[in-house]
N, C-alpha and C positions, 0 to 999 in steps of 0.2 A: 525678180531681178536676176540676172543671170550676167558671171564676169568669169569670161576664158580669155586662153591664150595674154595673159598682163604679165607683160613683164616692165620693172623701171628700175633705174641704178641711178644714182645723183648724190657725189658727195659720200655723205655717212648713212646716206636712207639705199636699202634694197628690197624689193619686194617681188615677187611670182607667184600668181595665180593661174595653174592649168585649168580649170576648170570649178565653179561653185556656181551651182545655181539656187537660189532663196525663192521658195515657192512664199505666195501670199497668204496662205494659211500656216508656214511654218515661222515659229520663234525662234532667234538663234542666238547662242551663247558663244564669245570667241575667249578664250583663253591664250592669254600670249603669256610666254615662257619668258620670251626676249622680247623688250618692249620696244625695238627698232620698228616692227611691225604695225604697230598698235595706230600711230600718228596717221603715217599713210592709207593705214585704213578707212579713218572719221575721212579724210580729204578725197578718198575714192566714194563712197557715200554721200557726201556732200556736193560733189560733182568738179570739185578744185583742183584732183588727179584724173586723167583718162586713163592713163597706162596704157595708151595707143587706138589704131582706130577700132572701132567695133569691140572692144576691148571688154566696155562696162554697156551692156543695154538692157530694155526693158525695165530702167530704174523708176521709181513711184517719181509724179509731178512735185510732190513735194515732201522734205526729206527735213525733219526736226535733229537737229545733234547737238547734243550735252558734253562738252568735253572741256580739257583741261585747257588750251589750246582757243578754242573759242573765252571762255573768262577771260584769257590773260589778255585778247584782243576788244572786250569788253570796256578790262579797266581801262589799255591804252586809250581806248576813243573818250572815255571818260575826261579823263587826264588831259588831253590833249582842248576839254572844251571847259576847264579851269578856271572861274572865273575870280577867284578869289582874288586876283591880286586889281581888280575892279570893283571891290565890294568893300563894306566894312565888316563883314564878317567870313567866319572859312564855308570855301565852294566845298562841301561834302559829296558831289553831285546829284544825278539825276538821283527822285525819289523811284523806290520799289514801281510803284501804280505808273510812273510816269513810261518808267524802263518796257514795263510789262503792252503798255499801249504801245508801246514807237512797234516794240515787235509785231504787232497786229491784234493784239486781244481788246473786241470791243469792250465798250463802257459797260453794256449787262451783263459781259461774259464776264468782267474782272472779280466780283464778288467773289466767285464761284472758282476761281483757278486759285487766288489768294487762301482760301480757304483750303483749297485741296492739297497744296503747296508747305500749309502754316505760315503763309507771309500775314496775314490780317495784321499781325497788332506790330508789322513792319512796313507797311504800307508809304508811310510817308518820312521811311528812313534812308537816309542816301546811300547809294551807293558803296561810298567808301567806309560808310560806318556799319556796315555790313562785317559779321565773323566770317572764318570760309566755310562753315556747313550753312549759314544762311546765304551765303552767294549763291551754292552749289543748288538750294533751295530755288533761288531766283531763276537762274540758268535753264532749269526746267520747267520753271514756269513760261519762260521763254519760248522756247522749243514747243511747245504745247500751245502756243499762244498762235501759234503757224498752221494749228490745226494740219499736221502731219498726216501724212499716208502710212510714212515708217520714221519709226524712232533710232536716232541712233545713241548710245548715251556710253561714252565713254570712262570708266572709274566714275560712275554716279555715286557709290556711294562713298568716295573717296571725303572725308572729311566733317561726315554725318554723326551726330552720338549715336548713342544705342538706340533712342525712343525714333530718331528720324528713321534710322537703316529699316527699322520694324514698320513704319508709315511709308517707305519709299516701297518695301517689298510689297504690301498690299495695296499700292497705288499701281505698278507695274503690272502685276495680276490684273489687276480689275482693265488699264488702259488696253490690254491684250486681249479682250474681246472687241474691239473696235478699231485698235492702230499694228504693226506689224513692228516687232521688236528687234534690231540686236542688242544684246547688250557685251560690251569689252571689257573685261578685266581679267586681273592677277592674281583674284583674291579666290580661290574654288568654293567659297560658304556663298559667295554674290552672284547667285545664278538662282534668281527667282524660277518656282514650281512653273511657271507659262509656260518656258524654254522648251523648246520639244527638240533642238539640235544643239550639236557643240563645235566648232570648226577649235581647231587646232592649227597652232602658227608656230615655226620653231624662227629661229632669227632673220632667216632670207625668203621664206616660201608656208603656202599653203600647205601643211603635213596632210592633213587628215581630216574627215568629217564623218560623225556620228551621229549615232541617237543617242538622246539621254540617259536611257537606260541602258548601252554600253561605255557611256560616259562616266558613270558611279563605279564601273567594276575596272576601269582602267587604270595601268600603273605607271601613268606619268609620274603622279606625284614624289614616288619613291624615288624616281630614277634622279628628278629634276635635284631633292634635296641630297642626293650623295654630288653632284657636280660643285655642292656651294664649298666643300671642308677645303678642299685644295686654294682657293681664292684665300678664305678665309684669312688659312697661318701666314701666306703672302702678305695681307693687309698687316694683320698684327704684327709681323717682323718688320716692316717700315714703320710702325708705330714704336717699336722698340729702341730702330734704329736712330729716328731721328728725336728721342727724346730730350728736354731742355732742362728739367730739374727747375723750375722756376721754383723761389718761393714767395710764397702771399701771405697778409694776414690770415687769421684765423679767428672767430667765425668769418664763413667769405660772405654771407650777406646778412647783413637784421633789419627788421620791419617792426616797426613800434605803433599802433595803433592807427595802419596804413587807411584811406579813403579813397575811394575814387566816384566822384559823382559827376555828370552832365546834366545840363538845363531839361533833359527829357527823362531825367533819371535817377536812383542809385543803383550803381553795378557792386558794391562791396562796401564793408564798412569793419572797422575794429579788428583791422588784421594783424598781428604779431605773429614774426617768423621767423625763424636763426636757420642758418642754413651751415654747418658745420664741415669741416674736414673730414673728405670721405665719406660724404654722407651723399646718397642719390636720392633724388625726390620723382615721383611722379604726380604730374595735376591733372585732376579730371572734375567733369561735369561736362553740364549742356552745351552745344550752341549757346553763343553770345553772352556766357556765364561772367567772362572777365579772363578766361585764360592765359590768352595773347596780350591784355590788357597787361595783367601781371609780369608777364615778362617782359615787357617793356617798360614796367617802372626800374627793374633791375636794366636792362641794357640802358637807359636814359633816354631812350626813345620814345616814350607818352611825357607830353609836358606837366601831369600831376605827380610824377616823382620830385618835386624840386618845390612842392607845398606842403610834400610828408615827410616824415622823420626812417630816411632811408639811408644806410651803411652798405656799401658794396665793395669789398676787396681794399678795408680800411679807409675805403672814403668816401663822406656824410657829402650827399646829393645836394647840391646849392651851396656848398662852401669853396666854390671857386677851383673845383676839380676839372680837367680835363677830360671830356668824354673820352678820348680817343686812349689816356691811361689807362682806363676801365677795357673797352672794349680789347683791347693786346691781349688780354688774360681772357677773352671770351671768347668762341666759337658760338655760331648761330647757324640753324637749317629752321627754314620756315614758309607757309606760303607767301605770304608778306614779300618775305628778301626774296623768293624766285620771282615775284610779280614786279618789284622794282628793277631785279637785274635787265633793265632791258638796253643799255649800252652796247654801243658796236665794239667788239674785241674780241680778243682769240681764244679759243681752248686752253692753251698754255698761260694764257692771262687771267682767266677765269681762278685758275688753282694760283697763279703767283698771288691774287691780290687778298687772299685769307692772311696771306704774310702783313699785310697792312691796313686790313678794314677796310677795305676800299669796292664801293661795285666800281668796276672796269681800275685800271691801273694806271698810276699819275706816278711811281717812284720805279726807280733802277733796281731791278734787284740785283744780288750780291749772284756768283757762281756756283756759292753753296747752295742758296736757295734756286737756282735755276735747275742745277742738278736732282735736288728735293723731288721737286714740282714734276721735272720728268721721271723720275722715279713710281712716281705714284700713278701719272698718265699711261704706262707700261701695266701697272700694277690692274689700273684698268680697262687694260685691250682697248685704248685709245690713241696710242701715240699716233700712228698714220694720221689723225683728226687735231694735230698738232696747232696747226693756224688756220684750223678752221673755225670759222666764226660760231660763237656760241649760241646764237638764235638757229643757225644751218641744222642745231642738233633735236633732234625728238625730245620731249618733255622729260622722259623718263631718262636720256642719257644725261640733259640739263641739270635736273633734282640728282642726280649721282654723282656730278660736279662739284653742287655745289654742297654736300656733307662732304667730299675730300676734303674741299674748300675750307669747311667748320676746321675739319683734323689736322689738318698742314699742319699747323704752328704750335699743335699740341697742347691744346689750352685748359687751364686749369678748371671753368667753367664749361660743360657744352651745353648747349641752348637748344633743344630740339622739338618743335614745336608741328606735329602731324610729319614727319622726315621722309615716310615711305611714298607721300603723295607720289604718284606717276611709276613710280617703279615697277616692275616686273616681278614675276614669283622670284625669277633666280635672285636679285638681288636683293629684293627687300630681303628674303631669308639671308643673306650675306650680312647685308649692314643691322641686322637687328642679332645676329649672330657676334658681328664681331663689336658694336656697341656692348653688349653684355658682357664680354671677355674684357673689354678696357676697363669697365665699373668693376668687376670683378676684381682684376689687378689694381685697382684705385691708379690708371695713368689718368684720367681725368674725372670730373664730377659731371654726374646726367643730371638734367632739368628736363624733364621729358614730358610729355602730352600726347596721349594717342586714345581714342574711344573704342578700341579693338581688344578686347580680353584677349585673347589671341597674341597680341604682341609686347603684351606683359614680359617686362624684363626679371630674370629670376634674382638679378644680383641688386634691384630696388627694393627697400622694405620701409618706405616712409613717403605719404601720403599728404600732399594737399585738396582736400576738395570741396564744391562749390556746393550748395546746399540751397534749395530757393528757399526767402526769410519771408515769412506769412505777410510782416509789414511792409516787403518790400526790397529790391535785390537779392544778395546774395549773402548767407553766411559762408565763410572758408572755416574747415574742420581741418585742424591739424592733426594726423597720426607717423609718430616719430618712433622709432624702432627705440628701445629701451636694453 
């Protein structure tokens, strides 16, 4: 495949490629610094950008892509084929097997991709009740199901625990004797051994292209993490400034021998949990453990918060509370709310409506908060992208959004539930930078989730986590800093 002379400008997307050429024997890693690039890329591989004539040729007949971007177009067609409100029971959607067929993978082959995948003993799970590392699962089962020439697979392992990331690297290995890889990310540890090149992308353009083995000796990395300090104290002085002093009860949640079961299931059982002032928690475990489960009893968004014996911000779940009370004190960053936010509205709308819980905006804000709002869009070399619509933006400027979005309102709880998904090096080390300086300071409380040792926060020391129970689900292990 070989792409010279591309150049495209549209909006908030830029992109130029003088010249890269991808022989069929080579594997190539792309590292984006600045994830403007990242987008336009999967859609120049997938054949959806040309970037002019003669621009992209010699591209393989057929072109498998894993990306963030693809899912969220996924769920929409999902969604869109809804049948529930035709049924006496909820449209979950299509099953795993089902999804895997429409893509092209025959009935002998389905065994055998299931397996390779770990979907087996999800097989005839829908769609929507899927985690997001069993999506991301599906996604590539997908793409493989096209029986590919070249892979393209965008933040694959965005969203994977530990045990997948380690089955995803030696599934990539092994598919690279027989299919032609790139792989896209942010992340410098997600460049499987196969890789034999590295293309380098700085915000508008093709920088650079290597071998791997001048790859390991290169000092981007240093250079990239001294550009994050200056943003940083930025963020944090608007976090200072716009501070509200609310105050809440205290404990801000308890859980009193919480449940959570489905007709196909137990996901948890015999949960007790106080979540105190000042106090930062991080939860871990597998894929499909009950994570996002769990946060959701706390935000009131799973309907079995309101069968269990739940306190959240002084107020017992089913006695006639107000969600929207609850939610004013909370911030949330999740895949979940990026995959919902799909309403038409503006970048400036996008940050107004953290002021009011809202995906897209139905209320007037006040001057102060318009002010806010633009303040923070400045804060992230956005303003120009002002009323631009928020689907115009790449995934990765979207998920940057929408954690402003969580911080606007400065809320007593933050909800962060995989945050970095889509991000770029520069800014995940930002937001994972200045997240730790807020917990640090106690301006807010982390509820945090991430399967990346790596982006362990230093100012969390109390632990929830998921433990498979021999009988059956999950037990949750509390360690509370003492």
């Amino acid at each position: 495949m070989l792409i010279q002379g591309l150049k495209y400008e549209h909006a908030s997307e830029q992109l130029e490629i003088s010249h890269w050429e991808l022989r069929p024997s080579e594997h190539w890693g792309v590292f984006i610094a600045h994830a403007h690039s990242s987008e336009l890329l999967v859609r120049i591989f997938s054949g959806a950008l040309t970037g002019g004539h003669d621009a992209v040729t010699e591209k393989p007949d057929v072109v498998g892509i894993v990306s963030l971007s693809e899912q969220q177009r996924l769920l929409e067609y999902e969604i869109a084929r809804d049948e529930t409100d035709f049924q006496d029971h909820i449209d979950y959607g299509s099953s795993v097997e089902n999804l895997l067929l429409e893509a092209g993978c025959s009935v002998h082959e389905l065994q055998e991709l299931l397996e390779l995948t770990d979907l087996t003993g999800l097989r005839t799970r829908g769609f929507r009740q899927l985690s997001t590392g069993e999506t991301r699962r599906l996604m590539l089962a997908r793409a493989l199901a096209t029986h590919p020439e070249l892979l393209v697979l965008h933040e694959p392992y965005s969203g994977l625990d530990v045990e997948h990331r380690q089955r995803l690297t030696t599934c990539l290995n092994d598919l690279a004797e027989q299919i032609q890889l790139v792989v896209i990310t942010s992340r410098e540890d997600e460049l499987p051994a196969c890789l034999t090149h590295i293309a380098l992308f700085d915000e508008r353009q093709l920088s650079q292209t290597i071998t791997i083995t001048e790859w390991r000796q290169h000092p981007i990395l240093e250079q990239l993490t001294a550009l994050t300090d200056t943003k940083q104290e930025v963020w944090l002085a608007l976090s200072r400034q716009y501070e509200t002093g609310m105050s809440v009860p205290d404990p801000r949640v308890t859980m009193n021998q919480v449940k959570v079961e489905y007709t196909d299931g137990l996901i948890f059982r015999d949960l007790c949990w106080e979540i105190k002032a000042n106090q930062h928690w991080q939860i871990r475990g597998p894929n499909g453990c009950g994570k996002s489960t769990l946060l959701g009893l706390i935000l009131g968004d799973h309907p079995q918060c309101y069968c269990n014996d739940i306190t959240v911000l002084g107020m017992r779940r089913g006695s006639g509370e107000s969600i929207w009370d609850i939610k004013r004190h909370i911030g949330i960053v999740s895949s979940s709310l990026h995959l919902q936010y799909r309403v038409s509205c503006t970048v400036l709308d996008v940050l107004l409506s953290g002021f009011f819980d809202s995906i897209g905006l139905y209320e007037k804000p006040s001057a102060k908060q318009l002010h806010i709002a633009r303040d923070w869009l400045n804060a992230l070399e956005m303003s120009q992208y002002e009323q631009h619509g928020f689907r115009q933006l790449d995934y990765g400027q979207q998920r940057l959004l929408l954690i402003v979005r969580a911080l606007i309102k400065h809320p007593v709880l933050l909800i962060l539930d995989e945050p970095y998904q889509g991000l770029d090096y520069l800014n995940r080390r930002l937001v994972m930078t200045v997240l730790n300086r807020l917990a640090e300071a106690n301006m807010t409380q982390l509820l945090y989730v991430s399967h990346y040792e790596e982006d362990r926060l230093s100012a969390i020391h109390n632990y929830v986590d998921f433990v498979a129970d021999p009988n059956g689900g999950y037990r949750v292990c509390i360690t509370e800093e003492q």
